[in-house]
C-alpha positions in Angstrom: -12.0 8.1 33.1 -16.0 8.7 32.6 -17.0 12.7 32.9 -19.7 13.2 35.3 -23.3 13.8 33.6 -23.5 16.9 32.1 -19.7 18.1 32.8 -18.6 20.2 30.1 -14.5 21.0 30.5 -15.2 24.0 27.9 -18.2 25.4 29.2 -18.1 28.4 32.2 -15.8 30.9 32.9 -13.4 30.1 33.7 -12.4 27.6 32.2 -11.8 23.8 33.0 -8.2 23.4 32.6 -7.7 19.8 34.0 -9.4 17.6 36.2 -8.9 14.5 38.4 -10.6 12.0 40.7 -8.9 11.1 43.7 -10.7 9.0 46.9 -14.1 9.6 45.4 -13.5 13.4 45.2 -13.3 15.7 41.9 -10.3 18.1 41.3 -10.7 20.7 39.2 -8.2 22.7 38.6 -9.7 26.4 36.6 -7.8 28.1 33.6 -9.0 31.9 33.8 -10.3 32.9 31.1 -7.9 35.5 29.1 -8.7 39.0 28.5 -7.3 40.9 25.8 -5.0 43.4 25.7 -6.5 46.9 25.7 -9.7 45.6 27.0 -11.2 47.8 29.8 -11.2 46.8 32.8 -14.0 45.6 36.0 -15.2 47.7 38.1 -12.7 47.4 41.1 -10.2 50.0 39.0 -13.2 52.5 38.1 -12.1 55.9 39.8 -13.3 59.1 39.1 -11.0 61.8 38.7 -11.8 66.0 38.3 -15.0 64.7 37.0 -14.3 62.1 34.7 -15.5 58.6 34.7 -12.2 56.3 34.4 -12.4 52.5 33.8 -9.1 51.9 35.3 -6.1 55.0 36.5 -3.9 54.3 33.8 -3.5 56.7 30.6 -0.6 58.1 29.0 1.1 61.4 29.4 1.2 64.0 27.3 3.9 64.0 24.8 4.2 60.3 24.3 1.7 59.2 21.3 -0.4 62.0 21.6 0.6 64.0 18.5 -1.7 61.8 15.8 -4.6 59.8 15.6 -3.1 56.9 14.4 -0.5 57.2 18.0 -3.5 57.9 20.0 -5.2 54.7 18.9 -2.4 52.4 19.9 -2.7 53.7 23.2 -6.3 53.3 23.0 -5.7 49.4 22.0 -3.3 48.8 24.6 -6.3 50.0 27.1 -5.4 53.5 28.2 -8.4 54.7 30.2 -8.0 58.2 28.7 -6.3 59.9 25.6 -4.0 62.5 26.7 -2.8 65.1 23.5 0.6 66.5 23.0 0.7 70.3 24.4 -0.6 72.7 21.7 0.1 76.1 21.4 -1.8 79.0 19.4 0.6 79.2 16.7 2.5 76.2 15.6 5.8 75.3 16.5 8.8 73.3 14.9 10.6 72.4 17.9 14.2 72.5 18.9 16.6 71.3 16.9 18.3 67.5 17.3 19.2 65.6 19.1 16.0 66.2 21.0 16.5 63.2 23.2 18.8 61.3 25.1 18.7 58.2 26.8 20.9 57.6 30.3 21.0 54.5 32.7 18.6 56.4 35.2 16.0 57.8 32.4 15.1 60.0 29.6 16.5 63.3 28.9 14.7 65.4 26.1 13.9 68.8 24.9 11.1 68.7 22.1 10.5 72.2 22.3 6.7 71.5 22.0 6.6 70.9 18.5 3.1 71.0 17.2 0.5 72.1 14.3 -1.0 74.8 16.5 -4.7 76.1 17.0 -6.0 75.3 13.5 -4.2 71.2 14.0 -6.1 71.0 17.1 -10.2 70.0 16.4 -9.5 67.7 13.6 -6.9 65.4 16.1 -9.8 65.7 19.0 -12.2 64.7 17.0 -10.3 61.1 15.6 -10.0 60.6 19.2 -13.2 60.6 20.2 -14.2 57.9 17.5 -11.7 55.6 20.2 -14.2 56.0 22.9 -12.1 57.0 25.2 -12.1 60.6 27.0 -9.5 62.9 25.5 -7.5 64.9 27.0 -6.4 68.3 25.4 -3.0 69.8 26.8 -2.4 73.4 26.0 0.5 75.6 27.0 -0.1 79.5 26.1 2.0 82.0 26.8 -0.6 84.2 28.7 -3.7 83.6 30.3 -6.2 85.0 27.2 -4.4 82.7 25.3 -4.6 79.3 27.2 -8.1 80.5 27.6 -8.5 80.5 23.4 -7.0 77.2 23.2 -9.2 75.4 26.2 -12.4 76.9 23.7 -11.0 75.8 21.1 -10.4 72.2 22.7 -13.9 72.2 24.1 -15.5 72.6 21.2 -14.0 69.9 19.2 -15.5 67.4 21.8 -12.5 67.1 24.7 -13.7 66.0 27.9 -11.0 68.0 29.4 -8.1 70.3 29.8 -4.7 69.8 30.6 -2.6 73.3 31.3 1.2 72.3 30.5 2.8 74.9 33.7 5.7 72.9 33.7 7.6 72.3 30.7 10.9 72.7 31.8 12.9 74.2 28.8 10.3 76.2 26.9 11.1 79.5 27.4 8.1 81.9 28.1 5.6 79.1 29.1 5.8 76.0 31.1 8.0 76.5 33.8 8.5 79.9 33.8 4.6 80.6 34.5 4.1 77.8 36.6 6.9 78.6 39.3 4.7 81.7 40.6 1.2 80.9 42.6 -0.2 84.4 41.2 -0.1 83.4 37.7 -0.6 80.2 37.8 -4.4 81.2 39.6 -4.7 84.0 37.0 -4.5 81.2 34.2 -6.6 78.5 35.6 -9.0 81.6 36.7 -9.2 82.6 33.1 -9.5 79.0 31.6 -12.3 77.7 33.8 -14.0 81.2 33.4 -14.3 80.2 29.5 -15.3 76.4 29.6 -17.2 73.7 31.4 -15.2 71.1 30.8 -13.1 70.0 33.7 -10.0 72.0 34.3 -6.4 70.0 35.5 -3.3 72.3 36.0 -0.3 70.3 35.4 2.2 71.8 37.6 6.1 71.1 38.3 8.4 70.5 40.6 8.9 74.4 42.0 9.9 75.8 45.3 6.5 76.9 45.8 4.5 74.0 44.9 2.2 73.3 47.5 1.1 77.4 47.4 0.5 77.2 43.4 -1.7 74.0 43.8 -4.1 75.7 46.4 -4.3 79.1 43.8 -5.1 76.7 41.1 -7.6 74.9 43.1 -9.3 78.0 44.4 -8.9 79.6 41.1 -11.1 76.6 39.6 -9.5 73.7 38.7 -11.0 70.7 39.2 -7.4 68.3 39.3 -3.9 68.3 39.2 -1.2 66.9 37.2 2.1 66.1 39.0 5.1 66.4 38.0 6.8 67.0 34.7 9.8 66.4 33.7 13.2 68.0 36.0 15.0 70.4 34.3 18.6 68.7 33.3 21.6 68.7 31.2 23.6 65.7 29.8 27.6 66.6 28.4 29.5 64.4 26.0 32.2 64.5 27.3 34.1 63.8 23.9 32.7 66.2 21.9 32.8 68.3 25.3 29.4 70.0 25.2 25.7 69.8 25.8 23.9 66.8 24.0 20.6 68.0 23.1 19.8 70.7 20.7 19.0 72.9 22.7 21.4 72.0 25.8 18.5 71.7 28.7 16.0 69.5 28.8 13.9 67.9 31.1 14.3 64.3 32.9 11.8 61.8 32.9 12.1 58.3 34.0 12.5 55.8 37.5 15.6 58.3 38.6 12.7 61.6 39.3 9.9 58.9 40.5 10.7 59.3 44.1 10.6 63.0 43.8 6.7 62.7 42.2 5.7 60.3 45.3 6.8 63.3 47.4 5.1 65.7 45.3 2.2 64.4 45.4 2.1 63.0 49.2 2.6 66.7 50.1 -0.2 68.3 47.8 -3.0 65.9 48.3 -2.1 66.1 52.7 -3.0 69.7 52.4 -5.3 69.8 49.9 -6.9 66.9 49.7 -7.9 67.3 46.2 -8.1 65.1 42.4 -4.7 64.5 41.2 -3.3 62.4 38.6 0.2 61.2 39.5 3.1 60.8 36.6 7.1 60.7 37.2 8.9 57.5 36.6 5.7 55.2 36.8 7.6 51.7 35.1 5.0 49.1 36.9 2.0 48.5 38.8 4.6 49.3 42.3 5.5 52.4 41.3 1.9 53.1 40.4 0.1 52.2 43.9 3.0 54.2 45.3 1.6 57.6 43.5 -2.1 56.1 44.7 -1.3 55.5 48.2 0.4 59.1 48.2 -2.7 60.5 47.0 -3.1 60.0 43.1 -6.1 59.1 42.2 -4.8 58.1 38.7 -1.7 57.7 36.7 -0.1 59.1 33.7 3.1 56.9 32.3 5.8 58.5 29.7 8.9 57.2 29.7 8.3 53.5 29.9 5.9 53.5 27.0 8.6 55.0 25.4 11.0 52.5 26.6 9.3 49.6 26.4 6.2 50.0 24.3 2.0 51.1 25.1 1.7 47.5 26.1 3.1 48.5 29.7 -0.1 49.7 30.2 -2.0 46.9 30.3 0.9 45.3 32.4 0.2 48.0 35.0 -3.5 47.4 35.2 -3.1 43.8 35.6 -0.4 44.2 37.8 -2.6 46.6 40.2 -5.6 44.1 39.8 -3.8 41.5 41.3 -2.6 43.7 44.0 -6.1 44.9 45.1 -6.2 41.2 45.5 -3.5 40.5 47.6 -4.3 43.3 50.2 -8.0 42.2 50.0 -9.0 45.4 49.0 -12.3 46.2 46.8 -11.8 49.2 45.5 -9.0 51.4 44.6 -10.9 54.0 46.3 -9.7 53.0 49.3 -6.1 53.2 48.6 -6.1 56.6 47.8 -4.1 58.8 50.1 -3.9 55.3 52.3 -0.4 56.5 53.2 -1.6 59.3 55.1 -4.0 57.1 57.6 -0.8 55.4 58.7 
């Protein structure tokens, strides 16, 4: 069958896949054009959270591939919008001892014990990260406020675009969780941190009786964001060997099992707030993603499914929340955040 003048099936985007005459009529039928993996994204994802420019809301959270260079550039290639570190604290730290992680039917159980190279580890990883082009994020988890205030210089310094406060480590003792659970010091921290830099400030907080309260000291203490959740504070028994599995017996759950419990979070801190958060807590696909959105999230951290099922789920999520932009014809993602609360 003759090609009408000048038709080129390769030429365009997309492209011609097939076509077909039928009663006089062309039938085309169009082969988008593939993009690959890792490759950031059009403009209908770009969302600006706490002051940073984000091609799309999905990055990784910190503690899964954020510990070297060569991690953080897988995450990079897989398209993460941002680069989010593993926590580091002033002095180094070796970590609890094994098992340090567990896997169950409904998650991930694990207690790292924030394991790191400390201060002196942290400008040399920040500045490989930077060579990714993507903004990095720096988490830091002192034990008191002079020190997280060290650390954010430190961070700064190197080249981060930002600052991650880890409130909400569940199992180590004398930071995470233990500061975050009271308001007062969690605005005595951020106070002190966004006193020292200019970079934008998040305050990753956890699931604590007084959440709602420590958000609104953060916020008026200066930070620019929030992080919610972390990981639950858990314990896994073999029942064989009849005690604790991890190392050091608690640990904190991650995973689809504490996802409905960050939606909830995060519905209630953004309705009286109304402020920047990024959403994490059993994010697996692009549902569980707009679920976080539409409660109020204006972007999304995943853990335990890169884990699970590699960094590629990231670019699964991003396509997956492209096509459902489509599908409720909307333009932006803008306009799904906090959607949830209009209905």
């Amino acid at each position: 069958m003759p090609r009408p003048a000048g038709f080129r099936a390769n030429s365009g985007c997309p492209r011609v896949e097939s076509f077909y005459y039928q009663a006089g009529c062309l039938f085309i039928t169009l082969k988008p054009t593939a993009q690959k993996p890792g490759a950031l994204r059009v403009a209908v994802l770009r969302i600006h959270v706490a002051g940073l420019e984000l091609e799309h809301p999905v990055m990784n959270a910190s503690g899964i591939l954020g510990s070297s260079p060569e991690a953080l550039g897988r995450l990079a290639r897989a398209g993460a919008s941002a680069l989010v570190t593993k926590s580091f604290t002033k002095e180094p730290r070796e970590g609890y001892p094994t098992p340090i992680a567990v896997p169950l039917p409904y998650g991930l159980l694990n207690a790292v014990g924030l394991s790191n190279p400390g201060l002196e580890g942290l400008p040399s990883l920040v500045k490989a990260a930077r060579r990714l082009g993507r903004p990095v994020i720096v988490s830091i988890a002192g034990s008191e406020p002079g020190e997280f205030a060290e650390l954010a210089a430190a961070a700064e310094e190197a080249g981060a675009a930002a600052v991650e406060l880890n409130l909400s480590c569940p199992h180590a003792r004398g930071r995470g969780l233990e500061l975050g659970m009271d308001p007062q010091t969690v605005g005595e921290i951020v106070a002190a941190v966004a006193s020292t830099v200019k970079i934008p400030v998040l305050a990753k907080l956890g699931l604590v009786d007084r959440l709602v309260e420590a958000a609104g000291k953060a916020l008026e203490a200066g930070a620019r964001g929030l992080v919610l959740i972390n990981t639950l504070r858990a314990m896994a028994i073999d029942v064989y060997a009849m005690r604790p599995v991890l190392g050091n017996r608690v640990g904190g759950l991650s995973g689809p099992a504490i996802h409905p419990v960050a939606v909830r979070a995060v519905y209630e801190v953004y309705r009286e707030h109304n402020c920047d958060i990024i959403g994490v807590g059993g994010v697996e696909d692009w549902r569980s993603a707009a679920e976080l959105i539409l409660a109020g999230a204006r972007a999304i951290q995943v853990g335990t499914a890169i884990v699970t099922r590699g960094e590629q789920v990231i670019d699964e999520i991003v396509k997956g929340l492209e096509n459902y932009l489509n599908e409720v014809g909307v333009k932006s993602l803008e306009e799904l955040v906090g959607a949830a609360h209009k209905q």
